[in-house]
N, C-alpha and C positions, 0 to 999 in steps of 0.2 A: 924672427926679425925683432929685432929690440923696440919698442912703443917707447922708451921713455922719454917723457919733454913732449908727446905727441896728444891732443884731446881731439873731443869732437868738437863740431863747433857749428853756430848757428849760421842760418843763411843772412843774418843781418852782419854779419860781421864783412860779409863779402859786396856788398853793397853800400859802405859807411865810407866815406872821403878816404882816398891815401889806401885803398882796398887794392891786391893786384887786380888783374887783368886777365883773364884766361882766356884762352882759343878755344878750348874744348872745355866741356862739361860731361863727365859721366858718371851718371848714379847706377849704384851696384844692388840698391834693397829691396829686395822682390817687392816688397810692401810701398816702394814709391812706384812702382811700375803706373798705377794708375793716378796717382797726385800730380797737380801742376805746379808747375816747377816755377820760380820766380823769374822776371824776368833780370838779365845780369847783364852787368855795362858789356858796352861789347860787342852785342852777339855772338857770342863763343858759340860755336857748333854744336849740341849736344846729343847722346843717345844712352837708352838704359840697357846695361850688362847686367842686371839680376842674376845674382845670385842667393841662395840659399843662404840663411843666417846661421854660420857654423855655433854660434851662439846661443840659440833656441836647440840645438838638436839635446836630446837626452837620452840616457844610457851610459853602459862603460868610461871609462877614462878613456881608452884605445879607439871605442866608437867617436868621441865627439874630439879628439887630435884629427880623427883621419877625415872628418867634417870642415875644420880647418884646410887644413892638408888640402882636400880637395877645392877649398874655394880659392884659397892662395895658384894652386895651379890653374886653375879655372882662369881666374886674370892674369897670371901670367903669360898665359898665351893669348888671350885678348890683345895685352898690350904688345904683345911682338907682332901680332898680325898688323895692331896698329901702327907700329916702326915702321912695317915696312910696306907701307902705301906710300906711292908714289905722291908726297901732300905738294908737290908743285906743280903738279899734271892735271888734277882733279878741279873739275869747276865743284861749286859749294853743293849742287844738289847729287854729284856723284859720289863728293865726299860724304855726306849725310847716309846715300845707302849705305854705302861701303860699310859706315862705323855700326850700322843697323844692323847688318848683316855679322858683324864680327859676334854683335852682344845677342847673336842667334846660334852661336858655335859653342 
């Protein structure tokens, strides 16, 4: 998938006047699994999907694509499981599991 025009970007950028708005929050890096997370206008629902950092792995060329490869799929399926919950049926603490249980898949 093409990155260009895309960076990372701080959590202060998302809490500064004129910031959107998010319903959802999900952090993906294994290494936030334990950090606390700021608190963000809102209350956006959030949950951690950790995955592995195709980025750290080392070895072959072929090894650390199919590193990639596997985390792209990884969320890819996360987020389709997330499509397709019923989000008008769900009271807020069913939705919470639900999304818990996806970033356990």
């Amino acid at each position: 998938m093409p990155a260009t025009g895309y960076r990372s970007k701080s959590w202060d950028e998302f809490v500064a006047p004129g910031a959107p708005v998010f319903d959802f929050i999900f952090t993906v890096c294994d290494n936030a699994a334990g950090e606390v997370c700021p608190l963000w206008p809102g209350q956006p629902v959030s949950a951690h999907w950790g995955v592995p950092d195709p980025a750290a792995v080392e070895g072959t060329e072929e090894q650390r694509l199919k590193a990639f490869k596997d985390a792209a799929l990884t969320l890819r399926r996360r987020i389709e499981l997330f499509l397709s919950l019923p989000l008008q049926r769900l009271d807020a603490m069913s939705l919470q599991r639900e999304l818990r249980n996806i970033g356990q898949e």
